[in-house]
Each structure stands twice: as C-alpha cells, then as structure tokens.
BAKE-396435 format. One record per atom (N, C-alpha, C): residue number from 1; residue in three letters; chain; atom name; x, z, y. Coordinates in nm, 2 decimals. Example, Ala and Ser with C-alpha at 12.3 -4.5 7.8 and 13.67 -1.06 7.14 Angstrom:
% residues 2
1 ALA A N 1.32 0.78 -0.57
1 ALA A CA 1.23 0.78 -0.45
1 ALA A C 1.32 0.78 -0.33
2 SER A N 1.28 0.71 -0.22
2 SER A CA 1.37 0.71 -0.11
2 SER A C 1.29 0.79 0.00
//
This chain:
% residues 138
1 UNK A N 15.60 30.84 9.29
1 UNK A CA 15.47 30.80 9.30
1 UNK A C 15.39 30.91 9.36
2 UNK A N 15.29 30.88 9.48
2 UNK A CA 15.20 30.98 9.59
2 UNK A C 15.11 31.01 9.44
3 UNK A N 15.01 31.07 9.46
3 UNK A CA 14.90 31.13 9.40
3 UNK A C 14.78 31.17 9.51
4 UNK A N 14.74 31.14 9.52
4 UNK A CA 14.61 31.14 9.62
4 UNK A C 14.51 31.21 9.62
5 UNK A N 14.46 31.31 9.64
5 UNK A CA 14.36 31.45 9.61
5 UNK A C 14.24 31.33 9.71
6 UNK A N 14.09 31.35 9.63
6 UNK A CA 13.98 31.29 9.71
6 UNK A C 13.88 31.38 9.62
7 UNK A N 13.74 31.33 9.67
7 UNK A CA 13.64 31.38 9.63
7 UNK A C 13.61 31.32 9.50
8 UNK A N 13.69 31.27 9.45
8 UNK A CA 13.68 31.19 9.31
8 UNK A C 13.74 31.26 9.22
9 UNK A N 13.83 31.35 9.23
9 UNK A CA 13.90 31.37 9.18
9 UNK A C 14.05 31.33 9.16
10 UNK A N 14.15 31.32 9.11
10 UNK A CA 14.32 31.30 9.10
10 UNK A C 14.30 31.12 9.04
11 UNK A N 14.33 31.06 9.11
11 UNK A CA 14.37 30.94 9.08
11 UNK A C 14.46 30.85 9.18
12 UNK A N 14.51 30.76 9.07
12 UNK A CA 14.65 30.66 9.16
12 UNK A C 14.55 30.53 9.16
13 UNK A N 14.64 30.53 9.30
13 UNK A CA 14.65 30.34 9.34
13 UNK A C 14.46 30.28 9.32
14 UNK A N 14.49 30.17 9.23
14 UNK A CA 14.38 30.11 9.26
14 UNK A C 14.25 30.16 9.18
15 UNK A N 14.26 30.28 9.08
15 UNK A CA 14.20 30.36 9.04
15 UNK A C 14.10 30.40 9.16
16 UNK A N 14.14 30.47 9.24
16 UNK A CA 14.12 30.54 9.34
16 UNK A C 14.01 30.46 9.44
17 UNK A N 14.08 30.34 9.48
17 UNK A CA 14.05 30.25 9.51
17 UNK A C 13.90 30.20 9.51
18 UNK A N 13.88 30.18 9.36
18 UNK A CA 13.75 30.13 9.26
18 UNK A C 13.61 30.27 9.29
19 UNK A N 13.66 30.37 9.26
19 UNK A CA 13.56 30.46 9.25
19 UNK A C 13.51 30.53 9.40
20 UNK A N 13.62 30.47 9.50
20 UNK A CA 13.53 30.50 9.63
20 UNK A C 13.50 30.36 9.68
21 UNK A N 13.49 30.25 9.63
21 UNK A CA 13.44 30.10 9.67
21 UNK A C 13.29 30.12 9.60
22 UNK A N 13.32 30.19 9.47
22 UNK A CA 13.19 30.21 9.36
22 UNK A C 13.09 30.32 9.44
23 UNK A N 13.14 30.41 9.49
23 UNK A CA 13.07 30.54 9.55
23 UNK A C 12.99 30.46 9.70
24 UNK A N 13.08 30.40 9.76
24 UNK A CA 13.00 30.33 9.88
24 UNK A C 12.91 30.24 9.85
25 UNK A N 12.93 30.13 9.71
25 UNK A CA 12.80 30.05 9.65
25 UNK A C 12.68 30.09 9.66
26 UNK A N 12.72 30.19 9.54
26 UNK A CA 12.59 30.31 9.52
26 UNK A C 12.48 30.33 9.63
27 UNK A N 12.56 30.38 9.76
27 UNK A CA 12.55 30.47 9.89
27 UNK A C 12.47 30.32 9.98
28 UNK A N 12.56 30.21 9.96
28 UNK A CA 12.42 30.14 10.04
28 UNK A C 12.32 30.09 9.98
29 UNK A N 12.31 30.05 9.86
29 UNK A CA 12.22 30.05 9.74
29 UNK A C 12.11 30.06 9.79
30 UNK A N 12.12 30.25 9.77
30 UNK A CA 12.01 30.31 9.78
30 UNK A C 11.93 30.30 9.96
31 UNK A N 12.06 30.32 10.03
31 UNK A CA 12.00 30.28 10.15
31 UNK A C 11.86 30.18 10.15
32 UNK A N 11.94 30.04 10.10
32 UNK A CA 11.88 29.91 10.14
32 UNK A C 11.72 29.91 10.06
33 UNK A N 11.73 29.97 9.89
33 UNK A CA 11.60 29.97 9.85
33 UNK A C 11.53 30.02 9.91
34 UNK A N 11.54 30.20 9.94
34 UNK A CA 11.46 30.30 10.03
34 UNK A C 11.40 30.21 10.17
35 UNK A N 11.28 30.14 10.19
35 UNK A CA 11.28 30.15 10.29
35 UNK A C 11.11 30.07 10.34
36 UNK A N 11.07 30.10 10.45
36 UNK A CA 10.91 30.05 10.48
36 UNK A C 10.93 29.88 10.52
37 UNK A N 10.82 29.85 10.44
37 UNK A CA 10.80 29.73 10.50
37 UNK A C 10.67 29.65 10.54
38 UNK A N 10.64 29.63 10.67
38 UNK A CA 10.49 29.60 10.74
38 UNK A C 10.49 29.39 10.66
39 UNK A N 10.37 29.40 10.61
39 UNK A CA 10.37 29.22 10.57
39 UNK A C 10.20 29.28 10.64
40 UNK A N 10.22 29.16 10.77
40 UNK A CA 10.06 29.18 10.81
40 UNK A C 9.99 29.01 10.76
41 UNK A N 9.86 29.06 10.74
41 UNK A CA 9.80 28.94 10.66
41 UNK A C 9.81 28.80 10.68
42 UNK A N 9.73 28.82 10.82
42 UNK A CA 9.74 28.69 10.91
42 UNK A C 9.74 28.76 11.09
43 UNK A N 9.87 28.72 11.11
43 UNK A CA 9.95 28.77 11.21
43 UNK A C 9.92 28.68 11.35
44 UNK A N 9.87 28.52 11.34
44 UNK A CA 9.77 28.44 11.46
44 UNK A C 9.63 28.44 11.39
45 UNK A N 9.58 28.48 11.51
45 UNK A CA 9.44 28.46 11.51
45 UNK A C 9.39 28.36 11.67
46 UNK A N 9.28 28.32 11.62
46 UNK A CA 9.24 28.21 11.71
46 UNK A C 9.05 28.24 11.77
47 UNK A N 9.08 28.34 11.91
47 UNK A CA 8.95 28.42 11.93
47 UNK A C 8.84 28.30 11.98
48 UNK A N 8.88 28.15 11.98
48 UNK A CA 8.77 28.03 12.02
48 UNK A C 8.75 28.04 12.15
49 UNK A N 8.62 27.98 12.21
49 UNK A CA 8.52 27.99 12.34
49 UNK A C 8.50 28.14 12.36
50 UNK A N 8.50 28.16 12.45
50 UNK A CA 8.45 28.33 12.51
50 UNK A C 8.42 28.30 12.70
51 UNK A N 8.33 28.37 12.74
51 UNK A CA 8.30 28.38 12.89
51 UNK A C 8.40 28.50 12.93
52 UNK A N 8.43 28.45 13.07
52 UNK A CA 8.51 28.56 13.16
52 UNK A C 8.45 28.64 13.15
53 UNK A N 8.50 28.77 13.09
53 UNK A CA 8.43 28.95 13.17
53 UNK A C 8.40 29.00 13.04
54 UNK A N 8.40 28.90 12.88
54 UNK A CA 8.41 28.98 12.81
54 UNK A C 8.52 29.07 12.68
55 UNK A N 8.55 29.14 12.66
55 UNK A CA 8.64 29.22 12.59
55 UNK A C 8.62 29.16 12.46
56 UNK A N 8.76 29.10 12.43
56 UNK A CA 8.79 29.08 12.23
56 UNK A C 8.82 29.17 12.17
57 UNK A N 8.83 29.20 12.03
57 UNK A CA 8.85 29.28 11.98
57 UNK A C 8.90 29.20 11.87
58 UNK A N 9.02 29.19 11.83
58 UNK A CA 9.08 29.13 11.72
58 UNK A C 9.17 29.23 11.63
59 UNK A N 9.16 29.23 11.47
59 UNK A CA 9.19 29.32 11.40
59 UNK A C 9.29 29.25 11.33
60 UNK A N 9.37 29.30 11.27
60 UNK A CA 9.51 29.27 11.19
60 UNK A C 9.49 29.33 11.06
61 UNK A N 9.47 29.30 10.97
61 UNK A CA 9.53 29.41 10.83
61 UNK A C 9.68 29.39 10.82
62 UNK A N 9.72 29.46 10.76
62 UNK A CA 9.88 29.48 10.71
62 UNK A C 9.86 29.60 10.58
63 UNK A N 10.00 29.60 10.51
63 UNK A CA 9.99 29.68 10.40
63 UNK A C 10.17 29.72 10.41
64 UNK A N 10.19 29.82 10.38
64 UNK A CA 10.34 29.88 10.38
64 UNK A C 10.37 29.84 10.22
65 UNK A N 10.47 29.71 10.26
65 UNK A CA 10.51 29.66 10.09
65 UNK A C 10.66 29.75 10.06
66 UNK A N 10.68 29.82 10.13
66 UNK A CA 10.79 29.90 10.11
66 UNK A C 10.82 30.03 10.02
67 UNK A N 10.92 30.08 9.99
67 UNK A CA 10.95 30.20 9.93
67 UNK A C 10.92 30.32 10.02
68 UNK A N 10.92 30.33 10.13
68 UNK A CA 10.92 30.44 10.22
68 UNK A C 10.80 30.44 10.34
69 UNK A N 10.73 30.54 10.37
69 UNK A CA 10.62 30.54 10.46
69 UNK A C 10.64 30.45 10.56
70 UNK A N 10.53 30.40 10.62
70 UNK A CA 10.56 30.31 10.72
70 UNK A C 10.55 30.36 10.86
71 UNK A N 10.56 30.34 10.98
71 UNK A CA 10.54 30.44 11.10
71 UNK A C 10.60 30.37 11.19
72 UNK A N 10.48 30.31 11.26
72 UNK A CA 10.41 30.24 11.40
72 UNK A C 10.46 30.31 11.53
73 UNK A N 10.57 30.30 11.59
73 UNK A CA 10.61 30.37 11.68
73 UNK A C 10.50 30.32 11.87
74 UNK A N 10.53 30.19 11.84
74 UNK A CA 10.43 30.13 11.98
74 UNK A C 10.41 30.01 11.96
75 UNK A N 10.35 29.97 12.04
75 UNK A CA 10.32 29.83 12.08
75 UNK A C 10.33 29.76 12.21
76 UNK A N 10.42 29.69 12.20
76 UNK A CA 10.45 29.65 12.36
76 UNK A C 10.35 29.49 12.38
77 UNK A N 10.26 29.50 12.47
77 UNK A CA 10.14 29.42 12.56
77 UNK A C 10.22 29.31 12.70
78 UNK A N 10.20 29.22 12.71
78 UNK A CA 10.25 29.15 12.76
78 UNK A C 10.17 29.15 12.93
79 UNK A N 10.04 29.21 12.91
79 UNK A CA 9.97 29.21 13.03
79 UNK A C 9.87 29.34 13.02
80 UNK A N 9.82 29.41 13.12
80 UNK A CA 9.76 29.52 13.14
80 UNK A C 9.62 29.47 13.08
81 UNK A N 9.59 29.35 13.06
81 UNK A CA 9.43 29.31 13.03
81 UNK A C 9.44 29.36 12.83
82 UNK A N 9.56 29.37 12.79
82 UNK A CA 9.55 29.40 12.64
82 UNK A C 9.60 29.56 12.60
83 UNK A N 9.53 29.57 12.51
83 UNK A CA 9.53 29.76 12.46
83 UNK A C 9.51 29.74 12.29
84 UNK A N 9.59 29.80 12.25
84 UNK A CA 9.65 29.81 12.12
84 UNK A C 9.59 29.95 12.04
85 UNK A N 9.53 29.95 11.90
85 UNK A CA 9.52 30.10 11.86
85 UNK A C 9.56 30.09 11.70
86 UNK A N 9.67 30.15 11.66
86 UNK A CA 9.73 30.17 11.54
86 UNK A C 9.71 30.32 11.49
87 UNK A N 9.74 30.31 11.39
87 UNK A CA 9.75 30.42 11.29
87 UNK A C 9.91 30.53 11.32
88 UNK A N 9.85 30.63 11.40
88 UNK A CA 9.94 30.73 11.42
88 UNK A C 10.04 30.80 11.33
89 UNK A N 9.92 30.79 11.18
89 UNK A CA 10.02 30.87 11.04
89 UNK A C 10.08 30.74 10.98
90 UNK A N 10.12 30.82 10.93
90 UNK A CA 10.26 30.73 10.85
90 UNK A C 10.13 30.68 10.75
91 UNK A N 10.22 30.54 10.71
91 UNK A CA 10.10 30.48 10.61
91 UNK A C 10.20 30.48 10.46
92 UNK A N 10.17 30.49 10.35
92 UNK A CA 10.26 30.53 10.26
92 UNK A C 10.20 30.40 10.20
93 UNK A N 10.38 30.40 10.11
93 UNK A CA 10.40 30.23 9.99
93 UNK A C 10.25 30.21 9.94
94 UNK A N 10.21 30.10 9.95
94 UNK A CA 10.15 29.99 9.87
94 UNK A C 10.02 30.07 9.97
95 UNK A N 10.00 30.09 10.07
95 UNK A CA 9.86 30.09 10.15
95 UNK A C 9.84 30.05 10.25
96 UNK A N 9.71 30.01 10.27
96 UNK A CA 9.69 29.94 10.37
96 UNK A C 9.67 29.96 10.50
97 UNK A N 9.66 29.88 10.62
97 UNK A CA 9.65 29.91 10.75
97 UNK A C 9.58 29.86 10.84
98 UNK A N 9.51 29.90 10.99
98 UNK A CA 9.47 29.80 11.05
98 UNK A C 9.53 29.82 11.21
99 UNK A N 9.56 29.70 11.28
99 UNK A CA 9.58 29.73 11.42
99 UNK A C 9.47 29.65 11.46
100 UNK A N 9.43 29.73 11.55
100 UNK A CA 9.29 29.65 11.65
100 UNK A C 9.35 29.64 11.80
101 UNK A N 9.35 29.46 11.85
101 UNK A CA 9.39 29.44 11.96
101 UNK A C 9.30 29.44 12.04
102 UNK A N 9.26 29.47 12.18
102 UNK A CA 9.15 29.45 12.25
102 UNK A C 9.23 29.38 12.39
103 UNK A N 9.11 29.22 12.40
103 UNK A CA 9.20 29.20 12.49
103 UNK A C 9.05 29.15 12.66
104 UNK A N 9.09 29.22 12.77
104 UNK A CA 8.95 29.21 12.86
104 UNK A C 9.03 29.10 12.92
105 UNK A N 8.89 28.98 12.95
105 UNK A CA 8.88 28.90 12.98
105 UNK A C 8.88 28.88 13.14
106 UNK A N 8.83 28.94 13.21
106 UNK A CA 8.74 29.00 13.34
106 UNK A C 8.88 28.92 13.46
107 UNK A N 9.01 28.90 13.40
107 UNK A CA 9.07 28.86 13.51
107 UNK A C 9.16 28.72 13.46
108 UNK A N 9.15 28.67 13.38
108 UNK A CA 9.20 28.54 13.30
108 UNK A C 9.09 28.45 13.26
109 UNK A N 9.16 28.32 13.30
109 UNK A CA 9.05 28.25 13.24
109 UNK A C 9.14 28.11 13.21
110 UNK A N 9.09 28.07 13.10
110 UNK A CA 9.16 27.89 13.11
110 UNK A C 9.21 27.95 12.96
111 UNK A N 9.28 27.85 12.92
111 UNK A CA 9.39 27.88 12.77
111 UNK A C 9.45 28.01 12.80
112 UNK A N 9.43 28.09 12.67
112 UNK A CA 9.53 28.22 12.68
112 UNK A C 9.62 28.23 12.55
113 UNK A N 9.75 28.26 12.56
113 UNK A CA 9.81 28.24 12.42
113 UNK A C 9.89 28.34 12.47
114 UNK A N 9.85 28.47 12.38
114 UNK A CA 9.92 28.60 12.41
114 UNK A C 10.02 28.66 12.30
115 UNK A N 10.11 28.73 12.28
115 UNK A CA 10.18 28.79 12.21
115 UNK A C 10.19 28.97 12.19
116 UNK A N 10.20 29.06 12.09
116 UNK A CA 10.20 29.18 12.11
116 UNK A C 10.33 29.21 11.98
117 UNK A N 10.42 29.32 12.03
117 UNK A CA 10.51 29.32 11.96
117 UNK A C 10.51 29.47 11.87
118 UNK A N 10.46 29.52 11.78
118 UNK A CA 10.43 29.59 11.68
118 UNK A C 10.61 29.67 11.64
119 UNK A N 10.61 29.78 11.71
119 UNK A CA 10.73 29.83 11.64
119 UNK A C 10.74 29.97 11.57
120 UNK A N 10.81 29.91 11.47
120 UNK A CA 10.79 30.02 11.37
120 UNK A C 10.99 30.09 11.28
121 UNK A N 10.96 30.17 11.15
121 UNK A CA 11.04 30.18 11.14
121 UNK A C 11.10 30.08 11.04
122 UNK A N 11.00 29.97 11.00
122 UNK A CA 11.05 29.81 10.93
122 UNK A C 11.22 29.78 11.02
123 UNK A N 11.31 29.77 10.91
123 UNK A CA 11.44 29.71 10.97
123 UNK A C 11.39 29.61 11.01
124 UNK A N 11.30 29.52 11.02
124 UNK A CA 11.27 29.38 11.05
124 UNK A C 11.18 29.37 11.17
125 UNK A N 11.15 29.49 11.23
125 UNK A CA 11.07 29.54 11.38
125 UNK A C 11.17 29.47 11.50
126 UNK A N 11.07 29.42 11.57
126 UNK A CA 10.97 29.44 11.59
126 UNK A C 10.84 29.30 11.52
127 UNK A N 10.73 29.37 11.45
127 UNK A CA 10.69 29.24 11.42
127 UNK A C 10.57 29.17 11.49
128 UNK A N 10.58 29.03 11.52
128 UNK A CA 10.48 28.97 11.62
128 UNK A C 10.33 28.95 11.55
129 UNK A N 10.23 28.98 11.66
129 UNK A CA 10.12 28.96 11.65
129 UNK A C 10.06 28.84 11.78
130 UNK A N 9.99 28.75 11.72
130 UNK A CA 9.98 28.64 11.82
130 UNK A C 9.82 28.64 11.82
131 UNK A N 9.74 28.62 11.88
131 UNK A CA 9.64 28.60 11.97
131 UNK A C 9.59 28.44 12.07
132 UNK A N 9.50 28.34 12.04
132 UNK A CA 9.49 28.28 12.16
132 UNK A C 9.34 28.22 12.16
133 UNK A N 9.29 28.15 12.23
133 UNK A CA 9.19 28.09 12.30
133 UNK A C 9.12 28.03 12.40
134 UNK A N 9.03 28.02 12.46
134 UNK A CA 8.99 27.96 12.58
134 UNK A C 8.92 28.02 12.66
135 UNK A N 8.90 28.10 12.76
135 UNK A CA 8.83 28.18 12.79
135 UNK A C 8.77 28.04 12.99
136 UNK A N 8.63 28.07 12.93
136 UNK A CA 8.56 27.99 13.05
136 UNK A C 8.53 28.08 13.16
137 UNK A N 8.51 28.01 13.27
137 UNK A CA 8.47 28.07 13.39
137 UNK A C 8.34 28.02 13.38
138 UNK A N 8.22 28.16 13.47
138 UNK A CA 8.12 28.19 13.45
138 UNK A C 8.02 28.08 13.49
//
C-alpha cells in the first residue's frame, strides 16, 4: 500500500481524497461569499419631451449589496453626445451610490433609446443603464 505525504498530512486512499475535496470546498466558499455587488435602483429611466440643444442629466442610485467594496472601473457610452460621472473610491458593503448620466441633445433628435454599460468589479459586470425619450426639433 502507497502512502501519500500532502499538505494534510499522512493519509490513504479516499481519506486523502475527502480532505482535499473538503479544503477546495472551503477555498471556493469563501471565494463566492467575499464579493461586491452593484443592485442599481431603477436602472430605465424615461427623460419625456425635451427640445434639441438641451443637456439631460439623469441620475442612478445604486448601493453595493455585497461583502466586498465596490469599484466602478468605466463606463462604456454608445455615442460621443453621452458622458458618465461615477464614484472613483471604492464604495464599501451596504452604501450607497450615484452615477449621473449627461446626455447633449444638440445633435439628435426624434426617439432616443440609449444604453450605458457600468463596469465594475461585480462578477455580474457589466451592469446596464438604459435611458430614453423624444427629443423635438426646434
């Protein structure tokens, strides 16, 4: 009969087996609890009637429902008329947040139904932010 030297110590067969199946359990366990998670409030918003040429400003709350700080890496904009401003620091478990979208008008007009992709260190990143309305010509 082998004998097997591990970080467990001296054990046979399916002994051996159990306590590095059990050591890996553990090991992603902890992974999976540890970790940030972005739940934004109300994630479509609906900016109505607006005239060409002027700038929206639509705000998001969110709260990091997670074990681990949260951290807003970027925001990817689907067109140069939208600009994004988030929270640079880390936002820690159970607090709150705001992204402000700003989106200029000056060169769209008719139905706008835009998207902004919020990425963070949420395993569930990137998370969507939706936007839309009517914007009239002058």
């Amino acid at each position: 009969m082998i004998l097997l030297k591990n970080p467990f110590g001296l054990a046979k067969g399916i002994f051996c087996f159990r306590r590095i199946l059990t050591f890996l359990l553990l090991c992603s366990s902890i992974f999976l609890v540890a970790q940030a998670k972005i739940e934004i409030k109300d994630a479509k918003k609906n900016f109505g009637f607006v005239k060409k040429g002027e700038i929206i400003k639509i705000e998001y709350d969110f709260i990091n429902k997670g074990t681990e700080p949260l951290i807003i890496n970027d925001a990817e904009v689907s067109c140069s008329c939208t600009t994004v401003e988030f929270p640079k620091q880390p936002i820690a478990p159970n607090q709150p947040g705001k992204i402000i979208v700003s989106f200029d008008t000056k060169t769209v007009y008719d139905r706008q139904d835009r998207v902004v992709l919020v990425k963070s260190n949420d395993p569930k990143s990137p998370s969507k932010l939706r936007y839309k309305g009517i914007v009239l010509r002058k």
